[in-house]
HTML snippet that shows the backbone in 3Dmol.js (N, CA, C, O; Angstrom):
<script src="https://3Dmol.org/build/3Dmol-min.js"></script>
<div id="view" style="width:600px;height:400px;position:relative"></div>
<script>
const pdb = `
ATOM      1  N   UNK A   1       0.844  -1.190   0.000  1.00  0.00           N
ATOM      2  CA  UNK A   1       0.000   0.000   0.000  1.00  0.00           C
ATOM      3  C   UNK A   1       0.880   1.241   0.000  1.00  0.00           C
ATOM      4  O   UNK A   1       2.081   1.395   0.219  1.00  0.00           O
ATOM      5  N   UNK A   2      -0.213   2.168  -0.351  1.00  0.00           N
ATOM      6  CA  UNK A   2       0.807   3.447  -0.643  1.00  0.00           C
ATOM      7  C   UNK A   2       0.746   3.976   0.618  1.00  0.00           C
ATOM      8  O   UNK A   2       0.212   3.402   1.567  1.00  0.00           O
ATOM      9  N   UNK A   3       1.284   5.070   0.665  1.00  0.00           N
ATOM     10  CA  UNK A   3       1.193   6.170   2.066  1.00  0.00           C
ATOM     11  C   UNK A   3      -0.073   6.633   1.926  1.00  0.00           C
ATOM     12  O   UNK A   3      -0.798   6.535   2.916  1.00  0.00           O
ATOM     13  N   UNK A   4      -0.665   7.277   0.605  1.00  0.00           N
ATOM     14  CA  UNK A   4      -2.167   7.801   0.997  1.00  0.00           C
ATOM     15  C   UNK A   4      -3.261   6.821   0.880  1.00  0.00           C
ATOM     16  O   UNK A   4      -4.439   7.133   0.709  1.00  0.00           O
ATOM     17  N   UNK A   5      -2.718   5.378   0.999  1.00  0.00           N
ATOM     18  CA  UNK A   5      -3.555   4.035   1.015  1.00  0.00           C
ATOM     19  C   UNK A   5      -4.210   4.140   2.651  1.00  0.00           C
ATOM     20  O   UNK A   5      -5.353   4.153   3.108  1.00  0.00           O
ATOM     21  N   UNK A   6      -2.428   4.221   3.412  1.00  0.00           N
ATOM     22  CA  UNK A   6      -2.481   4.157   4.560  1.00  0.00           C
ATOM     23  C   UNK A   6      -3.019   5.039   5.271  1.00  0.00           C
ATOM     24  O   UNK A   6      -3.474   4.813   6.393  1.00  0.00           O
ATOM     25  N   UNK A   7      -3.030   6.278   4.632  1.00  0.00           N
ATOM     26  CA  UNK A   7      -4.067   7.697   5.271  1.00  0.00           C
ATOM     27  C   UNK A   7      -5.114   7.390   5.547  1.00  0.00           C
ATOM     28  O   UNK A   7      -5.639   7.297   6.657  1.00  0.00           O
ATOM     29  N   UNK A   8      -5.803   7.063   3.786  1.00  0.00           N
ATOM     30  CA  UNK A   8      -7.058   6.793   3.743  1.00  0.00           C
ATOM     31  C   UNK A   8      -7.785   5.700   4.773  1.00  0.00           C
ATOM     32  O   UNK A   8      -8.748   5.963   5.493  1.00  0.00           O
ATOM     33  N   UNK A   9      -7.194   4.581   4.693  1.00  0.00           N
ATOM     34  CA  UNK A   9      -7.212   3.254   5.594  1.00  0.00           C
ATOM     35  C   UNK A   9      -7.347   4.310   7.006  1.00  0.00           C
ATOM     36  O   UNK A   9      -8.445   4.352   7.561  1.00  0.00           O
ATOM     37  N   UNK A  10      -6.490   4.937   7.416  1.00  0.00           N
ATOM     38  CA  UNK A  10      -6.414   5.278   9.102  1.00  0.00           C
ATOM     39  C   UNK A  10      -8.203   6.534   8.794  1.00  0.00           C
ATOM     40  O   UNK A  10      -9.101   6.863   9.570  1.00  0.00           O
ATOM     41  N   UNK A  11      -8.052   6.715   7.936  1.00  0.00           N
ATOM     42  CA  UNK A  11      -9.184   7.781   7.715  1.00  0.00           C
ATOM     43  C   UNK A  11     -10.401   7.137   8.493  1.00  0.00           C
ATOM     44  O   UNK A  11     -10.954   7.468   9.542  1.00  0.00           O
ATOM     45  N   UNK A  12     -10.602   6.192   7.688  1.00  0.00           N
ATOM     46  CA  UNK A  12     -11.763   5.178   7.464  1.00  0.00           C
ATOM     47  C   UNK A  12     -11.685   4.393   8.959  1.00  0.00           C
ATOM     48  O   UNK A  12     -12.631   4.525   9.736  1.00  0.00           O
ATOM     49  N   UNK A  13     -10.851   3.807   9.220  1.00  0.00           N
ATOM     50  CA  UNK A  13     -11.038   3.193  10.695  1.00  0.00           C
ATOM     51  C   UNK A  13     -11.154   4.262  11.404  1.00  0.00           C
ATOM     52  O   UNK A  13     -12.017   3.774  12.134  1.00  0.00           O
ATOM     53  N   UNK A  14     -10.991   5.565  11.921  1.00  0.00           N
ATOM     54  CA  UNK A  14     -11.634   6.831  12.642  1.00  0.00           C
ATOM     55  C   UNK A  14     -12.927   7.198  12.385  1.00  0.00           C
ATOM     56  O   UNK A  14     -13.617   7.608  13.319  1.00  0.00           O
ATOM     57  N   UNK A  15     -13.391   7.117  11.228  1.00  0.00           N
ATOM     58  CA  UNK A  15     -14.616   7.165  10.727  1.00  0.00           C
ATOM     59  C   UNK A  15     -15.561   6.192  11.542  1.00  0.00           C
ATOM     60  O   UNK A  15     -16.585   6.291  12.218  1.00  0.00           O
ATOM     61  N   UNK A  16     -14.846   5.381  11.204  1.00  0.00           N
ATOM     62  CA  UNK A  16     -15.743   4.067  11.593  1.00  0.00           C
ATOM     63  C   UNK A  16     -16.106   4.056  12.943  1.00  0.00           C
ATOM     64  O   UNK A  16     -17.297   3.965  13.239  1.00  0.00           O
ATOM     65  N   UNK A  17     -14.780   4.180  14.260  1.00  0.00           N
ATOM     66  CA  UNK A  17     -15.002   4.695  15.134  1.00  0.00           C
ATOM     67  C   UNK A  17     -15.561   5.757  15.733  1.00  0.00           C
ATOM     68  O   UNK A  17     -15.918   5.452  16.871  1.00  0.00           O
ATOM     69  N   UNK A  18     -15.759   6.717  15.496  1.00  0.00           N
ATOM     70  CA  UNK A  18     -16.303   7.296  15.656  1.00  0.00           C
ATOM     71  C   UNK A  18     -17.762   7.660  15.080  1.00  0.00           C
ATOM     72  O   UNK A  18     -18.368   8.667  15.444  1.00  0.00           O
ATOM     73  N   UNK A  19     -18.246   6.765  14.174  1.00  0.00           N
ATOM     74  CA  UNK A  19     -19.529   6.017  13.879  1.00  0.00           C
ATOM     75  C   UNK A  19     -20.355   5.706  15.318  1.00  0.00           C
ATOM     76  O   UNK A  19     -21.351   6.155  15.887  1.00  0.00           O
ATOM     77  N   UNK A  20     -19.147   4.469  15.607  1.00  0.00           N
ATOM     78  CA  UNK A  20     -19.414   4.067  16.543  1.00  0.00           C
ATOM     79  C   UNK A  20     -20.078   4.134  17.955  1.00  0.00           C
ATOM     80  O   UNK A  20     -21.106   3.671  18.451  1.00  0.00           O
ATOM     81  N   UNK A  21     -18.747   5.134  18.508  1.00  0.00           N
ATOM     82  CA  UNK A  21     -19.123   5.941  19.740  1.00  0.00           C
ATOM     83  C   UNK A  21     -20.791   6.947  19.876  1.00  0.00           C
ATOM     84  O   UNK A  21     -21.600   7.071  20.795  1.00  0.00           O
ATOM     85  N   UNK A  22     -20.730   7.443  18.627  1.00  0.00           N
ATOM     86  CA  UNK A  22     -21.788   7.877  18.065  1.00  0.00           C
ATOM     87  C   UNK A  22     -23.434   7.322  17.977  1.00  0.00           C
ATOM     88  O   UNK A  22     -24.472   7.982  18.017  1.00  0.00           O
ATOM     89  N   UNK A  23     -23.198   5.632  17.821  1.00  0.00           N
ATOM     90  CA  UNK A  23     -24.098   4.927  17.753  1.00  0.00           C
ATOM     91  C   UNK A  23     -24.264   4.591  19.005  1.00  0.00           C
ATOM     92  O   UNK A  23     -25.474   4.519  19.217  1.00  0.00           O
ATOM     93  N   UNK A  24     -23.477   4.279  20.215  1.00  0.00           N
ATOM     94  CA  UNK A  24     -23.439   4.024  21.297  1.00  0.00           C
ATOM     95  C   UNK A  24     -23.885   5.438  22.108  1.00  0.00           C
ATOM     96  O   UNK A  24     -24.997   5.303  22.619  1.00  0.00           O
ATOM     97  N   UNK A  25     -23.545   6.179  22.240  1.00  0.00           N
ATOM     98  CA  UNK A  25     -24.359   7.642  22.706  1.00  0.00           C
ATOM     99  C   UNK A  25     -25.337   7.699  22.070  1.00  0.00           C
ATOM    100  O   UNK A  25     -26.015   8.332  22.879  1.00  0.00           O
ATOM    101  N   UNK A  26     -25.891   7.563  21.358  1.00  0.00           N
ATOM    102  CA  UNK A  26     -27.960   8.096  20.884  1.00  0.00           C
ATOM    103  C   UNK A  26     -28.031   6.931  21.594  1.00  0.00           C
ATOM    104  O   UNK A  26     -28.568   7.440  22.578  1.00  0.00           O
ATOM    105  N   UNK A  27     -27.902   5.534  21.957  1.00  0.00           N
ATOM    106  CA  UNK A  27     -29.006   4.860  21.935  1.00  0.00           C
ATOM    107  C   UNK A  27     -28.962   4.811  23.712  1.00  0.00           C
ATOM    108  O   UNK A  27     -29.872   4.423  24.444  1.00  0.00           O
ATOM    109  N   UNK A  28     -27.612   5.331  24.121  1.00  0.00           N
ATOM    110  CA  UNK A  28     -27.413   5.454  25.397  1.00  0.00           C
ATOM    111  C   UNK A  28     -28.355   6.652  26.193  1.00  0.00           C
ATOM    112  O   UNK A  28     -28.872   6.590  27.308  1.00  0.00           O
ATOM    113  N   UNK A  29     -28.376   7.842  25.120  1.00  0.00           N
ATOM    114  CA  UNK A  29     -29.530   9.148  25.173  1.00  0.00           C
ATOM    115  C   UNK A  29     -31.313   8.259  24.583  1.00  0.00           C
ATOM    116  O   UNK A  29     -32.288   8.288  25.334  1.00  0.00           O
ATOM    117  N   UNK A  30     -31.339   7.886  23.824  1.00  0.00           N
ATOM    118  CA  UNK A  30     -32.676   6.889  23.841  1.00  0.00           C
ATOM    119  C   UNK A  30     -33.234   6.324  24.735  1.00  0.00           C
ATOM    120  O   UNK A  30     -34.430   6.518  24.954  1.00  0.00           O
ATOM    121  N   UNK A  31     -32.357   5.344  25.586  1.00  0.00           N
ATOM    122  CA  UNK A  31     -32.918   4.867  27.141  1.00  0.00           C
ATOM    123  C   UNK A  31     -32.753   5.572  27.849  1.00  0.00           C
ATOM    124  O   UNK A  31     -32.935   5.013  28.930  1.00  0.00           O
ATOM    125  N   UNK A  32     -32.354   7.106  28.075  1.00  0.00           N
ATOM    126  CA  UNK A  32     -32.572   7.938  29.381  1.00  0.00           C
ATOM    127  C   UNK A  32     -34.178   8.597  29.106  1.00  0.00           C
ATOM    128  O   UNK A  32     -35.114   8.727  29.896  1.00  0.00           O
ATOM    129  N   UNK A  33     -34.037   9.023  27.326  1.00  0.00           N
ATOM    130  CA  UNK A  33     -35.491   9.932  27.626  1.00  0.00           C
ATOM    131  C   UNK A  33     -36.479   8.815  27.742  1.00  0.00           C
ATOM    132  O   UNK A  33     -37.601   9.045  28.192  1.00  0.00           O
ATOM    133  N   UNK A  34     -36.092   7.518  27.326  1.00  0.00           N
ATOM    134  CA  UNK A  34     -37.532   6.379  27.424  1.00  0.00           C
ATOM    135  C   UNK A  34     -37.578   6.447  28.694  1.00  0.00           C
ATOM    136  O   UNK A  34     -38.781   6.543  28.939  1.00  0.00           O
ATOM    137  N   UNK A  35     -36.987   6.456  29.702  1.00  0.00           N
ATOM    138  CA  UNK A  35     -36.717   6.212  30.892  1.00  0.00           C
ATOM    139  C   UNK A  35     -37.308   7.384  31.519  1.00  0.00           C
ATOM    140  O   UNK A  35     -38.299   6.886  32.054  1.00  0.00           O
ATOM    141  N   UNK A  36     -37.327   8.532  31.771  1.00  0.00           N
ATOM    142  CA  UNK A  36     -37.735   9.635  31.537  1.00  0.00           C
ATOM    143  C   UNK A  36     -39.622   9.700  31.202  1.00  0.00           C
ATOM    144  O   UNK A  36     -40.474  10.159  31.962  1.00  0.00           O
ATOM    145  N   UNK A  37     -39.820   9.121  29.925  1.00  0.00           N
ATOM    146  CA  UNK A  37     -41.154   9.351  29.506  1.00  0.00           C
ATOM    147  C   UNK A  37     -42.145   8.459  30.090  1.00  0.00           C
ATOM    148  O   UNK A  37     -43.372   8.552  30.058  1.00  0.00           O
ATOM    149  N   UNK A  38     -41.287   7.443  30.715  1.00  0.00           N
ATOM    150  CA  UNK A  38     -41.980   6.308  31.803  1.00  0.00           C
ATOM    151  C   UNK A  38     -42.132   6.864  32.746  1.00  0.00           C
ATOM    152  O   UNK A  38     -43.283   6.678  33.141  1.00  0.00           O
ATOM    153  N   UNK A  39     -41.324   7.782  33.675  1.00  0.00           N
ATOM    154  CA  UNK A  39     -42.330   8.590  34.517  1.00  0.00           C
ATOM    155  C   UNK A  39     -42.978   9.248  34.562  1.00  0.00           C
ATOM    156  O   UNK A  39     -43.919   9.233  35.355  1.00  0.00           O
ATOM    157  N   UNK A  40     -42.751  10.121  33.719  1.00  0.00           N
ATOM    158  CA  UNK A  40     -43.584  11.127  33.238  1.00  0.00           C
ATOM    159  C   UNK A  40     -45.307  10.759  33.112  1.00  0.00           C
ATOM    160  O   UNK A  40     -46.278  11.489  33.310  1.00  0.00           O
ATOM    161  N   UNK A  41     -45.226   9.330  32.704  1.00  0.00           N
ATOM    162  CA  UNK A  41     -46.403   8.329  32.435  1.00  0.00           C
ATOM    163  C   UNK A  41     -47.349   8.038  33.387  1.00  0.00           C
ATOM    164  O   UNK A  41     -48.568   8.210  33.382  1.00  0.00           O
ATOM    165  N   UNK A  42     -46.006   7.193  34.861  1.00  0.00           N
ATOM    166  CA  UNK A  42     -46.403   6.986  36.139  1.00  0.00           C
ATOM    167  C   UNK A  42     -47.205   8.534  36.506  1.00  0.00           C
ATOM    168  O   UNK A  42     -48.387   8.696  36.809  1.00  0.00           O
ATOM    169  N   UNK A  43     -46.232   9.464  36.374  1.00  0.00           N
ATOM    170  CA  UNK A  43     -46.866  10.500  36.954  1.00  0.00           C
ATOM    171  C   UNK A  43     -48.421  11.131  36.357  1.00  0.00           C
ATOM    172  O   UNK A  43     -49.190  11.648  37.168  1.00  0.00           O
ATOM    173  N   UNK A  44     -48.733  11.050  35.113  1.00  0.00           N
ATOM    174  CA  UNK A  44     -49.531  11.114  34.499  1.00  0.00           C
ATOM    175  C   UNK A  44     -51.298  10.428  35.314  1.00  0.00           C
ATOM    176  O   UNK A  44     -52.230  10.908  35.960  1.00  0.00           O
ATOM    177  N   UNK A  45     -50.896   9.072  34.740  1.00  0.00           N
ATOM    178  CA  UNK A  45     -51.829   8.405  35.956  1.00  0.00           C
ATOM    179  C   UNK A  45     -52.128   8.385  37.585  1.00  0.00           C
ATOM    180  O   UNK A  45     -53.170   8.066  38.157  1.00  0.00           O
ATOM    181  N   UNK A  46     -50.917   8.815  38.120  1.00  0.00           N
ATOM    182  CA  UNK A  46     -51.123   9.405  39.816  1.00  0.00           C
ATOM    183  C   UNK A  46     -52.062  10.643  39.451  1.00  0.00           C
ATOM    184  O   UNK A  46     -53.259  10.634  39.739  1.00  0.00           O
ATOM    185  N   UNK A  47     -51.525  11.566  38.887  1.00  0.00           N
ATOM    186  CA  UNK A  47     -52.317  12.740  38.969  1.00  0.00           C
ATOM    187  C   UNK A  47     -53.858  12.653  38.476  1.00  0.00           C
ATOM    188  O   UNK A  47     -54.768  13.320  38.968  1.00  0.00           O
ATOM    189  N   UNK A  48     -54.047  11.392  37.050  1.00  0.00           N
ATOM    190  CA  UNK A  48     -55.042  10.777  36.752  1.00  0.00           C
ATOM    191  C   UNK A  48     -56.318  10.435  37.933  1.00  0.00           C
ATOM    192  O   UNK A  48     -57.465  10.878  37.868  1.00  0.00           O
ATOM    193  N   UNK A  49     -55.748   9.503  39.035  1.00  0.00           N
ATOM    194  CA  UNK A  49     -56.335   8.819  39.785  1.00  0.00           C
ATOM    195  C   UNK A  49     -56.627  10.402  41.299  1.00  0.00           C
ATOM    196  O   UNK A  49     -57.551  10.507  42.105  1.00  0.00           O
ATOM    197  N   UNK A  50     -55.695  11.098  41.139  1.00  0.00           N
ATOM    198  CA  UNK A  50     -55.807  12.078  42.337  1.00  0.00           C
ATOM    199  C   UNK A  50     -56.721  12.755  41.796  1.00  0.00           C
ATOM    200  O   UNK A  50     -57.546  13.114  42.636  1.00  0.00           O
ATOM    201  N   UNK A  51     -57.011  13.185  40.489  1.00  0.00           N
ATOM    202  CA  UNK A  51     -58.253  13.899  40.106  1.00  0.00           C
ATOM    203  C   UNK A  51     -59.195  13.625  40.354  1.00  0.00           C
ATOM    204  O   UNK A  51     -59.973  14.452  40.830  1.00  0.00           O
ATOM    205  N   UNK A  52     -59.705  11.737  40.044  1.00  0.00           N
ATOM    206  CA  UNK A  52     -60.381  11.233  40.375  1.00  0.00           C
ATOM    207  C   UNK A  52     -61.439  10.976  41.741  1.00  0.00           C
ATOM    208  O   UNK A  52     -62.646  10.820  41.930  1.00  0.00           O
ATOM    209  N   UNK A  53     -60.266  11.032  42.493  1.00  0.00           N
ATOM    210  CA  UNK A  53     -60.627  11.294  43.547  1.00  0.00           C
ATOM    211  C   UNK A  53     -61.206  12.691  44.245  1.00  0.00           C
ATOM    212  O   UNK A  53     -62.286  12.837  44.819  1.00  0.00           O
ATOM    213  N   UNK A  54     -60.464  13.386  44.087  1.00  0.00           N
ATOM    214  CA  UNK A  54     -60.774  14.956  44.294  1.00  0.00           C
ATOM    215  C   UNK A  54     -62.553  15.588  43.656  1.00  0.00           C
ATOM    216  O   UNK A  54     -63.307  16.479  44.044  1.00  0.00           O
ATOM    217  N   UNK A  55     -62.607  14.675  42.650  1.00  0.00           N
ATOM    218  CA  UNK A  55     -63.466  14.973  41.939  1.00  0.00           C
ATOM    219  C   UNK A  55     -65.061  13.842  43.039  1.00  0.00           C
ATOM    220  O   UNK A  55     -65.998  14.392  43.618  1.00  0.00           O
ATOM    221  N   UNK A  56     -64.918  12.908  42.997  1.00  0.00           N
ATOM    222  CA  UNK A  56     -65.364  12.346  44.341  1.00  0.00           C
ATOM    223  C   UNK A  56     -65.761  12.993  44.853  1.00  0.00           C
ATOM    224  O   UNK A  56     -66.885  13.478  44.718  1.00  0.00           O
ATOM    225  N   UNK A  57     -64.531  13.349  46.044  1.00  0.00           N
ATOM    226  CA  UNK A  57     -64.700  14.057  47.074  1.00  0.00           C
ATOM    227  C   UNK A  57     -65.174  15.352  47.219  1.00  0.00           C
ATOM    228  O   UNK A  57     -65.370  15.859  48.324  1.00  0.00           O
ATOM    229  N   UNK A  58     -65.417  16.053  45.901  1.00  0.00           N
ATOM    230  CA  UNK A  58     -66.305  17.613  45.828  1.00  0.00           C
ATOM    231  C   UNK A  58     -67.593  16.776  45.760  1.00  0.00           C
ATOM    232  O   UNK A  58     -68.208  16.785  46.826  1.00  0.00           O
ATOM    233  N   UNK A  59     -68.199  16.004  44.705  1.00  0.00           N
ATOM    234  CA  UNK A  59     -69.471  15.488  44.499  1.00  0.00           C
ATOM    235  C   UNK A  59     -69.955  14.900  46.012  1.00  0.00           C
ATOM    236  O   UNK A  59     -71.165  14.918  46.239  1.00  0.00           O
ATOM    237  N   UNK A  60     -69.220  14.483  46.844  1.00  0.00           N
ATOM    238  CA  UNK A  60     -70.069  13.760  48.155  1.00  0.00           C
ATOM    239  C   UNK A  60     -70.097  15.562  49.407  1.00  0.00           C
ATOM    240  O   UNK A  60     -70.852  15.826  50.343  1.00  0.00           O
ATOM    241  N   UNK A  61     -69.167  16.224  48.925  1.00  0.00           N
ATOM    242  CA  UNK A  61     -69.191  17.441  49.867  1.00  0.00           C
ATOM    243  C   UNK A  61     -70.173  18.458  49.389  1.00  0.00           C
ATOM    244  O   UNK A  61     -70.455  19.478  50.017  1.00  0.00           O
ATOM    245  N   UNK A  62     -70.597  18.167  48.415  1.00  0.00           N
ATOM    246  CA  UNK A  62     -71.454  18.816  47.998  1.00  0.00           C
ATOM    247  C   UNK A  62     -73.127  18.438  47.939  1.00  0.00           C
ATOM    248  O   UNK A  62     -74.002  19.215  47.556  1.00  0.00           O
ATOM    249  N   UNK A  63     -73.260  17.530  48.253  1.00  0.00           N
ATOM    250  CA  UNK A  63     -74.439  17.106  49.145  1.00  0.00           C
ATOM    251  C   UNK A  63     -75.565  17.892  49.768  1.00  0.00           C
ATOM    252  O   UNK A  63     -75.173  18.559  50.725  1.00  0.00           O
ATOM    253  N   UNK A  64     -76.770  18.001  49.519  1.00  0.00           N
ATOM    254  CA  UNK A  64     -77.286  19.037  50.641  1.00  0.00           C
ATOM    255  C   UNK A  64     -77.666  18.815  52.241  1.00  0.00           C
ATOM    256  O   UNK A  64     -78.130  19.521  53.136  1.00  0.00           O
ATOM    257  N   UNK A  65     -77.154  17.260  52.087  1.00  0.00           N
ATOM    258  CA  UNK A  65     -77.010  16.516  53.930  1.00  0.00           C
ATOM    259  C   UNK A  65     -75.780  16.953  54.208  1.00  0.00           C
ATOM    260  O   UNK A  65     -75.484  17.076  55.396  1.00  0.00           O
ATOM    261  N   UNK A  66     -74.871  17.259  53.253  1.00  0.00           N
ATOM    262  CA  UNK A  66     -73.365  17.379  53.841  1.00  0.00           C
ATOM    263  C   UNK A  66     -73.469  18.794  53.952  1.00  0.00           C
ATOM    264  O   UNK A  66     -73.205  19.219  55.077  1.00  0.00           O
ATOM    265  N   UNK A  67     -73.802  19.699  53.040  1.00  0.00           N
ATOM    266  CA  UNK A  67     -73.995  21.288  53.286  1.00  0.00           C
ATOM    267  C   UNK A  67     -75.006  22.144  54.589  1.00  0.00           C
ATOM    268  O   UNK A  67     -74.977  23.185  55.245  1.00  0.00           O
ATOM    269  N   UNK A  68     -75.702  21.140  54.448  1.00  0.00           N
ATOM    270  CA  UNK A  68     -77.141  21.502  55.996  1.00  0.00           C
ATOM    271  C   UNK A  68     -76.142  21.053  56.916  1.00  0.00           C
ATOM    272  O   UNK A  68     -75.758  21.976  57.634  1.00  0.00           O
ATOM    273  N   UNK A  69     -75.415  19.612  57.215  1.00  0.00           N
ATOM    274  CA  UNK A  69     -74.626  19.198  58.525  1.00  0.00           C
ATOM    275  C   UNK A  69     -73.383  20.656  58.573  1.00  0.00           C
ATOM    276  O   UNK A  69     -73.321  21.300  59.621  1.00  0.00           O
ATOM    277  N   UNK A  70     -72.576  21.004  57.511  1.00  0.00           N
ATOM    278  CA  UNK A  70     -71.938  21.606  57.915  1.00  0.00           C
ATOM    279  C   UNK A  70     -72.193  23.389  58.139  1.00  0.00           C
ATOM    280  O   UNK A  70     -71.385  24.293  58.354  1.00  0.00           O
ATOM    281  N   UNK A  71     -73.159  23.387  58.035  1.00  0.00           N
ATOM    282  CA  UNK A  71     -73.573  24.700  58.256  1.00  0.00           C
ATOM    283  C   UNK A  71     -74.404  24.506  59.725  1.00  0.00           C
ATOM    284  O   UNK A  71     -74.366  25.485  60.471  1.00  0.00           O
ATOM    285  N   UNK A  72     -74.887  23.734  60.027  1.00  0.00           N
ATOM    286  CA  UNK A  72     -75.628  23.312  61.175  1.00  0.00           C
ATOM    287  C   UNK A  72     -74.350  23.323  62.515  1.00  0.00           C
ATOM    288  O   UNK A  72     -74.257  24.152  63.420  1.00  0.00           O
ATOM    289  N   UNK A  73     -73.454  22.101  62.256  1.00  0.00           N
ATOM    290  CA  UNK A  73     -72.097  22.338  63.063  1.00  0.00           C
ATOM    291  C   UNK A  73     -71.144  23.167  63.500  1.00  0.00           C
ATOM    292  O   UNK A  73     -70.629  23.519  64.561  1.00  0.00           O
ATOM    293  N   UNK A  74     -71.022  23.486  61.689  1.00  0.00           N
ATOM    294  CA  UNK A  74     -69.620  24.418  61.471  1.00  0.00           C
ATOM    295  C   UNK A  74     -70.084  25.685  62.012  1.00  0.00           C
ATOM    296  O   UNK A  74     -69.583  26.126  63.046  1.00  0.00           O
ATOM    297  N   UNK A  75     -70.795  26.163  61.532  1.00  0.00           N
ATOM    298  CA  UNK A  75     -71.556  27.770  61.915  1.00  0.00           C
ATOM    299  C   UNK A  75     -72.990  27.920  62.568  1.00  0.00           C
ATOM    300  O   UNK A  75     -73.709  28.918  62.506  1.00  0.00           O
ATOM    301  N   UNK A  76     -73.240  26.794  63.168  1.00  0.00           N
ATOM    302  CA  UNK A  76     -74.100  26.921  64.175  1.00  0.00           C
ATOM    303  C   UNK A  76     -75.190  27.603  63.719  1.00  0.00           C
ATOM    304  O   UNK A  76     -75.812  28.368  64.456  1.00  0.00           O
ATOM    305  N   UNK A  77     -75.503  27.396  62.520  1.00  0.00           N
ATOM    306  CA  UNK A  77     -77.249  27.708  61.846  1.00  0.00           C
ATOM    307  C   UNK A  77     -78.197  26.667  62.185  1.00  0.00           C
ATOM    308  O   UNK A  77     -77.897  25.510  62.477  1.00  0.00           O
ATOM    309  N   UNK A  78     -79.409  27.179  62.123  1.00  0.00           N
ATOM    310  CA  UNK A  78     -80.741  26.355  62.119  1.00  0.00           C
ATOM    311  C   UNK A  78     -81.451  26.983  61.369  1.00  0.00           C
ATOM    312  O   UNK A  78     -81.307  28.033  60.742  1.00  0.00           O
ATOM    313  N   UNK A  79     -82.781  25.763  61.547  1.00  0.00           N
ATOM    314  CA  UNK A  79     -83.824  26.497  60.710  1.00  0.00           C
ATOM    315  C   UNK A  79     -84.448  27.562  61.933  1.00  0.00           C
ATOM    316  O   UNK A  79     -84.503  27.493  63.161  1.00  0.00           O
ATOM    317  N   UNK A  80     -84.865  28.534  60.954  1.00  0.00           N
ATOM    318  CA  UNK A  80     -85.848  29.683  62.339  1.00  0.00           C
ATOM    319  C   UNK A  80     -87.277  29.227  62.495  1.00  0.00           C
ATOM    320  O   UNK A  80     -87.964  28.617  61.676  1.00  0.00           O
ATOM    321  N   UNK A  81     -87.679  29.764  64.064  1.00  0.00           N
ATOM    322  CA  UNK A  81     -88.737  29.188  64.644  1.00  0.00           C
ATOM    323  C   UNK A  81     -89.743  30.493  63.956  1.00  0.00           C
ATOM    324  O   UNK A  81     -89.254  31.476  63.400  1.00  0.00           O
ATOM    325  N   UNK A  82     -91.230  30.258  64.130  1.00  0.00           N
ATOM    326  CA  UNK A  82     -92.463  30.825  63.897  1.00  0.00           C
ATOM    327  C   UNK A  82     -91.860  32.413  63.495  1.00  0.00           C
ATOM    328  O   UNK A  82     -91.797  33.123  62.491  1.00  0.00           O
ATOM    329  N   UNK A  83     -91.298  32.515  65.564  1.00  0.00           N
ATOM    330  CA  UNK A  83     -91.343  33.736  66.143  1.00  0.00           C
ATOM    331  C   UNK A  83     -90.044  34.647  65.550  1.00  0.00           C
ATOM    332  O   UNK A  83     -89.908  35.834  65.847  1.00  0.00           O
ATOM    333  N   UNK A  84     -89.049  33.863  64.608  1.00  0.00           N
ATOM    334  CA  UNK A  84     -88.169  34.494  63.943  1.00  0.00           C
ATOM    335  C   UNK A  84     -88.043  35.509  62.592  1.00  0.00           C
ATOM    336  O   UNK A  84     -87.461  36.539  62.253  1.00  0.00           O
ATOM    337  N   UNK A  85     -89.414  34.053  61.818  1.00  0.00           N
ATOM    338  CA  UNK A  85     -89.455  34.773  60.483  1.00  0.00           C
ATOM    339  C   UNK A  85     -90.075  36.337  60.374  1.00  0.00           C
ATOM    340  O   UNK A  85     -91.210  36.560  60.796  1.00  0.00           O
ATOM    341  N   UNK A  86     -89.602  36.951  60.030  1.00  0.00           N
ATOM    342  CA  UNK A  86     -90.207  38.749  59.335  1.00  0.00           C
ATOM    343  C   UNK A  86     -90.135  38.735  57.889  1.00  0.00           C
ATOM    344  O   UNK A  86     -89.228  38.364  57.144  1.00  0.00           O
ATOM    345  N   UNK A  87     -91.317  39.231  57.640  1.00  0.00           N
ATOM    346  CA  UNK A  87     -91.834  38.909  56.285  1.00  0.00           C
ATOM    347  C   UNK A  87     -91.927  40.620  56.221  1.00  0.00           C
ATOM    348  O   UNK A  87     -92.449  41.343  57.069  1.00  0.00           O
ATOM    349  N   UNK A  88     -91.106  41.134  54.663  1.00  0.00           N
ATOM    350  CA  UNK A  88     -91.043  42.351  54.544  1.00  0.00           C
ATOM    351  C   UNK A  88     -91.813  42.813  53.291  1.00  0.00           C
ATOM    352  O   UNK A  88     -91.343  42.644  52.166  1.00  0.00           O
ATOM    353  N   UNK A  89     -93.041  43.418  53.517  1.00  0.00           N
ATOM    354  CA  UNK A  89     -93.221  43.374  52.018  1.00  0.00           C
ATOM    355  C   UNK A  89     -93.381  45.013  51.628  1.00  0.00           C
ATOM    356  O   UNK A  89     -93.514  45.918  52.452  1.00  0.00           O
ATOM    357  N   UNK A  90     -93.338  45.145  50.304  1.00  0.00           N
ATOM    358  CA  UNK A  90     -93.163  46.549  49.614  1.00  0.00           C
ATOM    359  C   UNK A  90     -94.527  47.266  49.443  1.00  0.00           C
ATOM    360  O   UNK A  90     -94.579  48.379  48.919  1.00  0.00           O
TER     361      UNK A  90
END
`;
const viewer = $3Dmol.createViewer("view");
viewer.addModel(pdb, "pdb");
viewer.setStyle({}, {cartoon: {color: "spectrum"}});
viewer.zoomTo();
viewer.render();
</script>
């Protein structure tokens, strides 16, 4: 071989290597963001299921047994007697 056989040759095996390394980093960056988009996923469905719930838990608080109890408890309302109501008229 000539000398620019041997260039070329050293060319080409750098090439190649560095192909390489190349191919080995994306796929090494491939399983971090897959890795990555799997939680993102998990997290997806937690927040899924916490909505769920939340959403629940307004529909049963919103009740008019749950709104009369907590206005009855919480702030100490009742219904008014006879001698309470005033009727205002124009």
């Amino acid at each position: 071989m000539s000398r620019t056989g041997y260039g070329l040759f050293g060319l080409l095996i750098a090439a190649v290597l560095a192909s390489a390394v190349a191919v080995v980093y994306s796929k090494y960056l491939s399983r971090k963001h897959f890795a990555a988009l799997q939680e993102l996923h998990a997290e997806q469905e937690r927040i899924a299921i916490e909505w769920g719930r939340l959403q629940l838990e307004e529909s049963t608080l919103a009740t008019h047994s749950e709104v009369e109890k907590r206005a009855r408890d919480g702030l100490k309302m009742h219904l008014p007697a006879v001698s309470e109501v005033v009727v205002i008229r124009r």
